[in-house]
mmCIF file of the N, C-alpha and C atoms, coordinates in Angstrom:
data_MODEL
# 
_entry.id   MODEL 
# 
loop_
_atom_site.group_PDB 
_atom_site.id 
_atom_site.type_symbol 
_atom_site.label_atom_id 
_atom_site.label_alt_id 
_atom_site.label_comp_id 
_atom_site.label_asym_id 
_atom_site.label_entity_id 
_atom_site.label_seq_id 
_atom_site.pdbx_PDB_ins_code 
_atom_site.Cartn_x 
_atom_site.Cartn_y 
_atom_site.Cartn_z 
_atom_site.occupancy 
_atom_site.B_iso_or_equiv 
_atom_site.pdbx_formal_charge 
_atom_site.auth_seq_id 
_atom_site.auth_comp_id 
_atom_site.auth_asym_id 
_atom_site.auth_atom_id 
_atom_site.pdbx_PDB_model_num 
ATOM 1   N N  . UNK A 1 1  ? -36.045 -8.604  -12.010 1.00 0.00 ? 1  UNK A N  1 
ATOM 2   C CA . UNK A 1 1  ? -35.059 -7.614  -11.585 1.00 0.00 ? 1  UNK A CA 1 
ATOM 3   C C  . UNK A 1 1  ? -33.956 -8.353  -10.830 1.00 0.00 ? 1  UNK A C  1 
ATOM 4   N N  . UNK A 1 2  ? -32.826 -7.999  -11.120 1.00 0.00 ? 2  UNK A N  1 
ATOM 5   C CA . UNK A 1 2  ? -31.403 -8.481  -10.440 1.00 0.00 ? 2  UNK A CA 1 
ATOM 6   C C  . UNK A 1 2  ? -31.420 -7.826  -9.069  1.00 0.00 ? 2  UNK A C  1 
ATOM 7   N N  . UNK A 1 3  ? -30.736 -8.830  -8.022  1.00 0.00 ? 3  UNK A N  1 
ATOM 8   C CA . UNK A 1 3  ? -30.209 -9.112  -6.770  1.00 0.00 ? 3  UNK A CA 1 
ATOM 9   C C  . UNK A 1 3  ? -29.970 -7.124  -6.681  1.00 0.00 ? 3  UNK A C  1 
ATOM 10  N N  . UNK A 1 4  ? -28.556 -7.018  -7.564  1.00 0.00 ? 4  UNK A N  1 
ATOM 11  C CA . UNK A 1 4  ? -28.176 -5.329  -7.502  1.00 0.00 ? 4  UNK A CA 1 
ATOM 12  C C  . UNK A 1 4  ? -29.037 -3.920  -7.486  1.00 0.00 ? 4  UNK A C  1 
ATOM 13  N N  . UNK A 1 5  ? -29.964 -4.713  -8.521  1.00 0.00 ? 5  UNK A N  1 
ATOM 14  C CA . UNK A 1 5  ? -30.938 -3.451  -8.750  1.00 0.00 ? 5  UNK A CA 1 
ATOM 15  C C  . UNK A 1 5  ? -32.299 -3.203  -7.974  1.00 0.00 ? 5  UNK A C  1 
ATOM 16  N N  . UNK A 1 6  ? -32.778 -4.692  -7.156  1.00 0.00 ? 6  UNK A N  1 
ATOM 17  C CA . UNK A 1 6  ? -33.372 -4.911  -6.630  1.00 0.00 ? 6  UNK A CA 1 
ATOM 18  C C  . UNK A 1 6  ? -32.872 -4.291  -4.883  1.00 0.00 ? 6  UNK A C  1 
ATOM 19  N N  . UNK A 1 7  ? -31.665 -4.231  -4.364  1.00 0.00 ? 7  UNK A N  1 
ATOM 20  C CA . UNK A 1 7  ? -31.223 -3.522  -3.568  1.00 0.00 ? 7  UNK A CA 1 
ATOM 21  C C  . UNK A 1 7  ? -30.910 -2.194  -3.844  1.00 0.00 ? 7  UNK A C  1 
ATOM 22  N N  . UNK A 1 8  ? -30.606 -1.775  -5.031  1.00 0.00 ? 8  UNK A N  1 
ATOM 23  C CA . UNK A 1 8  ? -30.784 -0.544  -4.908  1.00 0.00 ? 8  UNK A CA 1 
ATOM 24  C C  . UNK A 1 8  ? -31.970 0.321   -4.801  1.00 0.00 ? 8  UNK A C  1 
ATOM 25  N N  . UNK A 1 9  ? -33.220 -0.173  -5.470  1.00 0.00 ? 9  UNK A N  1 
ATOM 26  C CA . UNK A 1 9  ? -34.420 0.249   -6.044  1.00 0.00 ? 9  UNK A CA 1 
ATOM 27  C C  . UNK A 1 9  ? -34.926 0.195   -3.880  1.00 0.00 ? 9  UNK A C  1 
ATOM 28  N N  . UNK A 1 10 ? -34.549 -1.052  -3.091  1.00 0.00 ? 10 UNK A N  1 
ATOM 29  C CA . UNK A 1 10 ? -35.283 -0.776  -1.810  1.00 0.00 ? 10 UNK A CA 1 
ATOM 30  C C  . UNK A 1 10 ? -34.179 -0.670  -0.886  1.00 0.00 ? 10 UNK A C  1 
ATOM 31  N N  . UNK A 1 11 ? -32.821 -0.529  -0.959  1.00 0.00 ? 11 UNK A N  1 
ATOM 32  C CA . UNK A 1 11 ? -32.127 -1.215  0.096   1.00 0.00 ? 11 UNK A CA 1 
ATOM 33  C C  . UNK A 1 11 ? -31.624 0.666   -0.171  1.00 0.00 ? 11 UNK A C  1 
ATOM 34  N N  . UNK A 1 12 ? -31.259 1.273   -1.153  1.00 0.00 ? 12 UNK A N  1 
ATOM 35  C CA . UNK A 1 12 ? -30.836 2.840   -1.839  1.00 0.00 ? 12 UNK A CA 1 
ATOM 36  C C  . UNK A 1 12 ? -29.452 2.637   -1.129  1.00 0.00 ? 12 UNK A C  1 
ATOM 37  N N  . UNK A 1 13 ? -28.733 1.837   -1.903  1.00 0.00 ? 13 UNK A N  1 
ATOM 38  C CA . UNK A 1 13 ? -27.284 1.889   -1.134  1.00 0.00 ? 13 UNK A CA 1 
ATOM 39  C C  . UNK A 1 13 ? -26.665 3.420   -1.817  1.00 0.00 ? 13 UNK A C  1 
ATOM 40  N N  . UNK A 1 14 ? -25.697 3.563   -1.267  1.00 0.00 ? 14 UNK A N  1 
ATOM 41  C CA . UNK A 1 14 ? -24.898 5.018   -2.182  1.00 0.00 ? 14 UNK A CA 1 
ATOM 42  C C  . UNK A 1 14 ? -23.741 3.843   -2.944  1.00 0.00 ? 14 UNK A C  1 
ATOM 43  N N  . UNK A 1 15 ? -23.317 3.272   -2.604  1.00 0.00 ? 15 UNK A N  1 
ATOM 44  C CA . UNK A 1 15 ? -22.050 2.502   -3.490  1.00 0.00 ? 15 UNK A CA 1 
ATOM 45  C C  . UNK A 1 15 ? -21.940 0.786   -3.126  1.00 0.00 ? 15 UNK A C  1 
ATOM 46  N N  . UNK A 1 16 ? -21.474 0.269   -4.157  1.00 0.00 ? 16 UNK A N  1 
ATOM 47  C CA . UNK A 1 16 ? -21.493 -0.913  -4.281  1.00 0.00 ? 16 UNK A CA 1 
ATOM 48  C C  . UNK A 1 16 ? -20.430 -1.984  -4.184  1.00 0.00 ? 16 UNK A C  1 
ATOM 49  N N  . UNK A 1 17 ? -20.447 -3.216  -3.728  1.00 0.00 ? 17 UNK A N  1 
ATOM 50  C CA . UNK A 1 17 ? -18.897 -3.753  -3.292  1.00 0.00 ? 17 UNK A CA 1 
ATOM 51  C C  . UNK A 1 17 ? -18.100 -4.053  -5.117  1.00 0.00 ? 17 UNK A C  1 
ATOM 52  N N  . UNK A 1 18 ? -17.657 -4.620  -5.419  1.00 0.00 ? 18 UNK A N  1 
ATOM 53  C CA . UNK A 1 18 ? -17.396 -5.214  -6.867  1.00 0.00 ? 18 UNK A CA 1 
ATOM 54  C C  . UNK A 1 18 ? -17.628 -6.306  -6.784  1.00 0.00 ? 18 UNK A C  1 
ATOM 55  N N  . UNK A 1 19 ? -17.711 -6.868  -5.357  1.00 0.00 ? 19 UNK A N  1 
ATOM 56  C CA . UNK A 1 19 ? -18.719 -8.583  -5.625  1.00 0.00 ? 19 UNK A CA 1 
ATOM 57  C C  . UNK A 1 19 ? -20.206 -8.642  -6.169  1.00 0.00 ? 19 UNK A C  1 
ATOM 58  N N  . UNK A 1 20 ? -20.795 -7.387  -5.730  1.00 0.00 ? 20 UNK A N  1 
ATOM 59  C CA . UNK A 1 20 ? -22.234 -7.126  -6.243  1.00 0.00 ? 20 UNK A CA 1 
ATOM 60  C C  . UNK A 1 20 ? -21.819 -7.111  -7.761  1.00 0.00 ? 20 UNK A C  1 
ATOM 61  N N  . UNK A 1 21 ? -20.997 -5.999  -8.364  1.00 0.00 ? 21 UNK A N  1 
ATOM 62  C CA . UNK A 1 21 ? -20.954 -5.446  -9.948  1.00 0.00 ? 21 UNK A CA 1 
ATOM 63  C C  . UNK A 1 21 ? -20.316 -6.743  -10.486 1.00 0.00 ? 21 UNK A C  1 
ATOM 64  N N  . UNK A 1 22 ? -19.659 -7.573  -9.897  1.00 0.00 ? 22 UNK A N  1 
ATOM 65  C CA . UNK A 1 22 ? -19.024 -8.789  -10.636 1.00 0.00 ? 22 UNK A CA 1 
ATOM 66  C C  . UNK A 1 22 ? -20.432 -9.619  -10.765 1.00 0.00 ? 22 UNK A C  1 
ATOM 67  N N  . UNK A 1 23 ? -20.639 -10.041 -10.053 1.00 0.00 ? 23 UNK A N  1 
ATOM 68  C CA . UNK A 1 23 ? -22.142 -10.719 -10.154 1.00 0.00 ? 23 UNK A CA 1 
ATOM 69  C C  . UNK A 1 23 ? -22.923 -11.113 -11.247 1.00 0.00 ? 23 UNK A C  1 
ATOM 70  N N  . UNK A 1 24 ? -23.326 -9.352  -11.082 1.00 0.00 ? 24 UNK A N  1 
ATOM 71  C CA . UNK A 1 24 ? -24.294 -8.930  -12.107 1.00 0.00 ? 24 UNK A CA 1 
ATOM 72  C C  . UNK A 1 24 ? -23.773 -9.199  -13.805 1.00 0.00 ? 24 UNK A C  1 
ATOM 73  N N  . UNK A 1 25 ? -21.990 -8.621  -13.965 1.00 0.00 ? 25 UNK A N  1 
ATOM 74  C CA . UNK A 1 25 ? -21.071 -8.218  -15.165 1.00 0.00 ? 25 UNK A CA 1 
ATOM 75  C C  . UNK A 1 25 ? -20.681 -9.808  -15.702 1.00 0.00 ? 25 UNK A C  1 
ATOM 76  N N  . UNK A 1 26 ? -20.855 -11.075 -14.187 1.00 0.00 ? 26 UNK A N  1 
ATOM 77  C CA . UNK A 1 26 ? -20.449 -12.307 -14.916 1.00 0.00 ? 26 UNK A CA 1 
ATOM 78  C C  . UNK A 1 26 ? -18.543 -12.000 -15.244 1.00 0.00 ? 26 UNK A C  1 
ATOM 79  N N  . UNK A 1 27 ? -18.463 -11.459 -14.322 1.00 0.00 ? 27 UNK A N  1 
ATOM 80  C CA . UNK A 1 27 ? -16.842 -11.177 -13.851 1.00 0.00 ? 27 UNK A CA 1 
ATOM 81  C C  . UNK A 1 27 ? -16.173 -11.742 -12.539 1.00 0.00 ? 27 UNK A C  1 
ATOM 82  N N  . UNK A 1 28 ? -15.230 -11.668 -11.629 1.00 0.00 ? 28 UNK A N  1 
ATOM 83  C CA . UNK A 1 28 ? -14.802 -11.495 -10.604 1.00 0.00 ? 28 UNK A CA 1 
ATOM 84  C C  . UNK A 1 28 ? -14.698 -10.361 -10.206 1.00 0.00 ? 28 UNK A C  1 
ATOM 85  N N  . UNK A 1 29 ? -14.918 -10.336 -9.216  1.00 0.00 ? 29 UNK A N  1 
ATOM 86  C CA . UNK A 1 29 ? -14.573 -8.754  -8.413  1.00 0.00 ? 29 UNK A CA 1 
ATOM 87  C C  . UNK A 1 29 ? -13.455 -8.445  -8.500  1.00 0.00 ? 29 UNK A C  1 
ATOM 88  N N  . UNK A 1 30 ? -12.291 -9.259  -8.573  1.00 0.00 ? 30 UNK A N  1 
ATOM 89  C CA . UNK A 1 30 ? -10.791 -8.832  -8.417  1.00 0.00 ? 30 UNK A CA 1 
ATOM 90  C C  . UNK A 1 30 ? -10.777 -8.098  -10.228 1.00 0.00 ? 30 UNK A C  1 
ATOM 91  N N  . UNK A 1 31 ? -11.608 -8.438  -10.940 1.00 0.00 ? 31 UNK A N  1 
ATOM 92  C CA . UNK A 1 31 ? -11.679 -7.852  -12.346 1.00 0.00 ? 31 UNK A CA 1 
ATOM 93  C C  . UNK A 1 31 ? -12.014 -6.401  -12.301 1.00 0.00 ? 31 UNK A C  1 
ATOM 94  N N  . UNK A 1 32 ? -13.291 -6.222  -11.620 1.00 0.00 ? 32 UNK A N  1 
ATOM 95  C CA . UNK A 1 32 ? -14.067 -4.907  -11.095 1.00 0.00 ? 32 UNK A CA 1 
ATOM 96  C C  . UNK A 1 32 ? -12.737 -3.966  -10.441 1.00 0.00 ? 32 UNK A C  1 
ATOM 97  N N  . UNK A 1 33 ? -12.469 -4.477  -9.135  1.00 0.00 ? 33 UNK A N  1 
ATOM 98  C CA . UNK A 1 33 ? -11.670 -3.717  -8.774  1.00 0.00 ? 33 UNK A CA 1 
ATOM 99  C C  . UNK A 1 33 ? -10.343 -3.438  -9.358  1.00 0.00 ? 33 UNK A C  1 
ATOM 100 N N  . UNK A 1 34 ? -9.872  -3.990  -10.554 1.00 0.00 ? 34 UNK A N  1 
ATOM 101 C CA . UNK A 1 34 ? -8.727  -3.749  -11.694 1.00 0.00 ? 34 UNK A CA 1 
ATOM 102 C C  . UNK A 1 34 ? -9.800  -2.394  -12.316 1.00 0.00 ? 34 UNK A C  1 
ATOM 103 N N  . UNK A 1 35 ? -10.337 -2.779  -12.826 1.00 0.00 ? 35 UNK A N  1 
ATOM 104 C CA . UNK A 1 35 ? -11.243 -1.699  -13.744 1.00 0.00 ? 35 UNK A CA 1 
ATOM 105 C C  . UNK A 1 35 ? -11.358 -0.665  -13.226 1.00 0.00 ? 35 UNK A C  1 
ATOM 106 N N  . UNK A 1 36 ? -11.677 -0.409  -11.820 1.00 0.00 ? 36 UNK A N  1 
ATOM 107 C CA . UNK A 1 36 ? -11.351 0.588   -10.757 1.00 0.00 ? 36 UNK A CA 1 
ATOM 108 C C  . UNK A 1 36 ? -10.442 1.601   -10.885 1.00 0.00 ? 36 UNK A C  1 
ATOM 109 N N  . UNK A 1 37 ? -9.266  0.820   -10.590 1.00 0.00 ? 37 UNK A N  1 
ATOM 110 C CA . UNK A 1 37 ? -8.209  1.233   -10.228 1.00 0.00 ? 37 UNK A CA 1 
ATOM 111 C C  . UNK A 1 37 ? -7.316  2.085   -11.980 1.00 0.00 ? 37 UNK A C  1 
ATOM 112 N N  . UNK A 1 38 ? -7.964  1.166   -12.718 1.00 0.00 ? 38 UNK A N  1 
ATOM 113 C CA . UNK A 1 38 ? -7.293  1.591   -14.355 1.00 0.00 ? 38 UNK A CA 1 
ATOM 114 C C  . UNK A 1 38 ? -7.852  2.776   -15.278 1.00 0.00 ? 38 UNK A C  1 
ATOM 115 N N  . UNK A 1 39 ? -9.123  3.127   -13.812 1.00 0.00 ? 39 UNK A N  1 
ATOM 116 C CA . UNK A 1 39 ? -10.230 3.866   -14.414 1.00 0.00 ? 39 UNK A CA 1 
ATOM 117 C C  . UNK A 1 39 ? -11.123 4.150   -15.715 1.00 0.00 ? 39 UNK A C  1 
ATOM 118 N N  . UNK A 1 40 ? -11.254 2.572   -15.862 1.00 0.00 ? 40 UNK A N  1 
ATOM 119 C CA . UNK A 1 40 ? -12.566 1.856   -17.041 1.00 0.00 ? 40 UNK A CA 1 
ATOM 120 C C  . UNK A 1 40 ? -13.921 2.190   -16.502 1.00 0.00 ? 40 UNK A C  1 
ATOM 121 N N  . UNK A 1 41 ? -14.008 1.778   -14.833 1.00 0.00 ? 41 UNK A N  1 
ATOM 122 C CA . UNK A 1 41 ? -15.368 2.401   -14.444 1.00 0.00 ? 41 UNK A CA 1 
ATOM 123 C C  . UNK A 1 41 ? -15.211 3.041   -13.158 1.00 0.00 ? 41 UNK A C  1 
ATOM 124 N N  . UNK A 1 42 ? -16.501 4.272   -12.961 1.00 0.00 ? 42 UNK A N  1 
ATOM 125 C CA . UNK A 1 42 ? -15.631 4.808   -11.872 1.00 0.00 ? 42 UNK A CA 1 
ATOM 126 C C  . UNK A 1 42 ? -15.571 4.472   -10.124 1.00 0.00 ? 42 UNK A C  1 
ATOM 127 N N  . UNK A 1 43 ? -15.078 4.755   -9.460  1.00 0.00 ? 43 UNK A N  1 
ATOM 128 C CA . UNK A 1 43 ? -15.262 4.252   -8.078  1.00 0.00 ? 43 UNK A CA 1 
ATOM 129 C C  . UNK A 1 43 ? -14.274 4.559   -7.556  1.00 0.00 ? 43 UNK A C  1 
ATOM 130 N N  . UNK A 1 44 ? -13.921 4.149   -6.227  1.00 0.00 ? 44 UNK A N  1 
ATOM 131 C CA . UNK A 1 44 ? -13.177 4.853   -5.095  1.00 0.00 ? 44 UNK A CA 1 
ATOM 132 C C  . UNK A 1 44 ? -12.668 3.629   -4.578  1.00 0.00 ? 44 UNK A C  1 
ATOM 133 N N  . UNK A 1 45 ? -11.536 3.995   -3.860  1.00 0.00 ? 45 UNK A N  1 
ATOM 134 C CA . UNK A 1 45 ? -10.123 2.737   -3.112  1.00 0.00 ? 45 UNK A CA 1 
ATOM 135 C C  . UNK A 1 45 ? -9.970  3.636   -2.080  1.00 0.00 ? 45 UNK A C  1 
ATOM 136 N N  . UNK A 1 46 ? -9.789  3.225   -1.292  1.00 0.00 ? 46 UNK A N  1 
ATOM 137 C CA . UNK A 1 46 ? -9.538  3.459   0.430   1.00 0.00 ? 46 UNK A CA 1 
ATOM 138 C C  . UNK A 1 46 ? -8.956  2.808   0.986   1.00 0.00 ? 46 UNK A C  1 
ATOM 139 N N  . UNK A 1 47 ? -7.385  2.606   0.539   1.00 0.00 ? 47 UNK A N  1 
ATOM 140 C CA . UNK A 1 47 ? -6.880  1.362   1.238   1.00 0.00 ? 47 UNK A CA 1 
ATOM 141 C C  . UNK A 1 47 ? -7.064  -0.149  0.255   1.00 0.00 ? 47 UNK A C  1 
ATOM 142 N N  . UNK A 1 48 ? -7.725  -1.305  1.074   1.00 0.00 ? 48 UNK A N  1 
ATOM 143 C CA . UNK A 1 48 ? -7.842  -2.070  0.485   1.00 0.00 ? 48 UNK A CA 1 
ATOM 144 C C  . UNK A 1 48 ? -9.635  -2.200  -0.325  1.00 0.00 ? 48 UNK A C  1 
ATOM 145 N N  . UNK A 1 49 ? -9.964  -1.089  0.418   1.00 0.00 ? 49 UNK A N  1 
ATOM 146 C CA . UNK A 1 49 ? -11.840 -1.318  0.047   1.00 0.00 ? 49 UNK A CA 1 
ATOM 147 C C  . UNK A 1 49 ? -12.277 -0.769  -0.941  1.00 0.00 ? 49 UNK A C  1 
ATOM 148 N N  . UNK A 1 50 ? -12.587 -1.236  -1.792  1.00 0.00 ? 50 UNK A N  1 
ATOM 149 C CA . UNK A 1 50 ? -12.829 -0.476  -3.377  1.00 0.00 ? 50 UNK A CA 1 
ATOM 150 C C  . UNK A 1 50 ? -14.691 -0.577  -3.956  1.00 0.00 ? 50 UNK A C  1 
ATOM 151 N N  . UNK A 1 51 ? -14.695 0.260   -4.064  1.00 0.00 ? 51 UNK A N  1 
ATOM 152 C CA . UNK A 1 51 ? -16.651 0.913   -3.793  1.00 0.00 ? 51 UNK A CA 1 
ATOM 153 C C  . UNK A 1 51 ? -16.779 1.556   -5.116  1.00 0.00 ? 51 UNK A C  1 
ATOM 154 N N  . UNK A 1 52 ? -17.891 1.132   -5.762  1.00 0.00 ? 52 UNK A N  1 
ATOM 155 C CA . UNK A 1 52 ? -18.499 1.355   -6.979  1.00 0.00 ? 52 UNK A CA 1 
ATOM 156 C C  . UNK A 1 52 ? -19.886 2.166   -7.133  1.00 0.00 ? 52 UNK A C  1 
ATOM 157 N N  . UNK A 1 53 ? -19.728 3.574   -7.405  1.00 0.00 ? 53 UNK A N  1 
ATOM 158 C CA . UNK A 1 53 ? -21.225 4.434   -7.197  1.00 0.00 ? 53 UNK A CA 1 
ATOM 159 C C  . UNK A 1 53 ? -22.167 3.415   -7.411  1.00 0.00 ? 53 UNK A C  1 
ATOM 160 N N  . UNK A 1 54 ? -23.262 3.300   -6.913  1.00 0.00 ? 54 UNK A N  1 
ATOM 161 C CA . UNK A 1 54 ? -24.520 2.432   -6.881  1.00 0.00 ? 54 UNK A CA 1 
ATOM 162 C C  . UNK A 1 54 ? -25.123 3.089   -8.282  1.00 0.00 ? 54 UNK A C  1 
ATOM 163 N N  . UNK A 1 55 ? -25.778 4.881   -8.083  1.00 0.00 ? 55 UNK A N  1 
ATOM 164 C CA . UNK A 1 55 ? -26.321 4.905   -9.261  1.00 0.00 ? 55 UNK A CA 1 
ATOM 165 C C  . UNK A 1 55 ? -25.241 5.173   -10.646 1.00 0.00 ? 55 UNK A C  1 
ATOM 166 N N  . UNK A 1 56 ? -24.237 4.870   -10.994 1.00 0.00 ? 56 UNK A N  1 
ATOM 167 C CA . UNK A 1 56 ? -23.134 4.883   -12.102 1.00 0.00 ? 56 UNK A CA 1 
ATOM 168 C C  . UNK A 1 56 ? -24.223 3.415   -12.559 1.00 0.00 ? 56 UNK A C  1 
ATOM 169 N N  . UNK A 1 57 ? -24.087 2.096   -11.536 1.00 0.00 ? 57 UNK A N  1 
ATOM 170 C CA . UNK A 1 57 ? -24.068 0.956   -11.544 1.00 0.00 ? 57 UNK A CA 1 
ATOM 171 C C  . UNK A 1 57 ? -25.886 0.916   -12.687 1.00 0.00 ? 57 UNK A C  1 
ATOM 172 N N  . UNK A 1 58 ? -26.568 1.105   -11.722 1.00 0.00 ? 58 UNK A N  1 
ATOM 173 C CA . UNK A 1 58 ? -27.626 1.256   -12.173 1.00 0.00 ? 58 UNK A CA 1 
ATOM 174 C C  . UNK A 1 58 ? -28.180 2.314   -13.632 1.00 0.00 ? 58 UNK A C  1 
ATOM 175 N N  . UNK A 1 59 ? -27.425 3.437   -13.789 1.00 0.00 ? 59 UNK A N  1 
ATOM 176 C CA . UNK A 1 59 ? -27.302 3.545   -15.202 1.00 0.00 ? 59 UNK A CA 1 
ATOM 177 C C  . UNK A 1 59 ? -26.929 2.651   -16.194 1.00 0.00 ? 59 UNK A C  1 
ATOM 178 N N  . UNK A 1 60 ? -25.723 1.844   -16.281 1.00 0.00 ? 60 UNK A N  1 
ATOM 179 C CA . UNK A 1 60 ? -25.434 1.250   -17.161 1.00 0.00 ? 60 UNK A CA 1 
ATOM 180 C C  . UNK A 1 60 ? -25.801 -0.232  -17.165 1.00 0.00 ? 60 UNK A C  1 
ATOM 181 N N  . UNK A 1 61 ? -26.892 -0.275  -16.344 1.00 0.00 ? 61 UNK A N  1 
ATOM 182 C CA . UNK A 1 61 ? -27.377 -1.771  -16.200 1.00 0.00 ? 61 UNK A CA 1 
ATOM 183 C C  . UNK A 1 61 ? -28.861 -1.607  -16.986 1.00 0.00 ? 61 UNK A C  1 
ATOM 184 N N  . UNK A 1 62 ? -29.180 -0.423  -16.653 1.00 0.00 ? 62 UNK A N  1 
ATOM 185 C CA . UNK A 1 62 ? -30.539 -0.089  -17.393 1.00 0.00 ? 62 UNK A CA 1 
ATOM 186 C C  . UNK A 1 62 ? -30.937 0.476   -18.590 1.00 0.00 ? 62 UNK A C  1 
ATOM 187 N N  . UNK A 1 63 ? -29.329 0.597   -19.589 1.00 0.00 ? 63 UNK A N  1 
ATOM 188 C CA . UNK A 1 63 ? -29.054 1.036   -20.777 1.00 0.00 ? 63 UNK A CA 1 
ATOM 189 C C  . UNK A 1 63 ? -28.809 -0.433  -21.255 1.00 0.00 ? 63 UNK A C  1 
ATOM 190 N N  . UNK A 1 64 ? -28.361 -1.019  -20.606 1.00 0.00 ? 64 UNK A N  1 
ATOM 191 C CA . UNK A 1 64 ? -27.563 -2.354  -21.546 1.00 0.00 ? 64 UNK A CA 1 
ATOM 192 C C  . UNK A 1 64 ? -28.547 -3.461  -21.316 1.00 0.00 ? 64 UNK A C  1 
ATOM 193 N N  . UNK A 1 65 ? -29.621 -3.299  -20.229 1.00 0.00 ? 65 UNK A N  1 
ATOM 194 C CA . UNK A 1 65 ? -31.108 -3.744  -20.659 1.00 0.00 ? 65 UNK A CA 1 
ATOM 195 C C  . UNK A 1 65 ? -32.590 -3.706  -21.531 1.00 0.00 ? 65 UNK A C  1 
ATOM 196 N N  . UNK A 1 66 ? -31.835 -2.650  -21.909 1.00 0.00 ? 66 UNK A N  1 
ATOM 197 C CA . UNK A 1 66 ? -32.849 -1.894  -22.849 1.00 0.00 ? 66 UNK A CA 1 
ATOM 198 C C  . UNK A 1 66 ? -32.071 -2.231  -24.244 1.00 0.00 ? 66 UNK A C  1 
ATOM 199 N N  . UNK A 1 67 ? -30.512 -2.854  -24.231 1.00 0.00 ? 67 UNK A N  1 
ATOM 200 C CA . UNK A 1 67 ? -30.384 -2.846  -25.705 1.00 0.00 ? 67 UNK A CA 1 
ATOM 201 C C  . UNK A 1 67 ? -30.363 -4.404  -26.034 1.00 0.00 ? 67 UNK A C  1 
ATOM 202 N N  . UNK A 1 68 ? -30.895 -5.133  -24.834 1.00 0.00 ? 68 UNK A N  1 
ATOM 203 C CA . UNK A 1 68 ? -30.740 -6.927  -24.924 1.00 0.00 ? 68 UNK A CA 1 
ATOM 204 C C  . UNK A 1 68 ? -32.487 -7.314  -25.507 1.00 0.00 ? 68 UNK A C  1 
# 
């Protein structure tokens, strides 16, 4: 189990930085938070702080594990 899912499964964050979702995606975060903002995936900006639903994250990590 990944770093992300492994904190979510015990840590139950509600949302995630895009350094976590870059991580995991084998992206940069400055990528994540483009994707954000262009609304490819969904999440929230507050200024400069840009937060990625945890379980959005964990759906599509556990679909695209199941098709590897």
């Amino acid at each position: 189990m990944n770093n992300v899912l492994r904190d979510f499964y015990y840590g139950d964050p509600k949302f995630l930085t895009p350094a976590q979702v870059a991580k995991d995606l084998q992206v940069s975060s400055t990528t994540v938070a483009g994707w954000v903002d262009m609304g490819i995936i969904p999440g929230i900006r507050i200024n400069s702080v840009v937060r990625i639903p945890a379980a959005w994250f964990l759906k599509i990590a556990t679909e695209w594990g199941e098709e590897q």
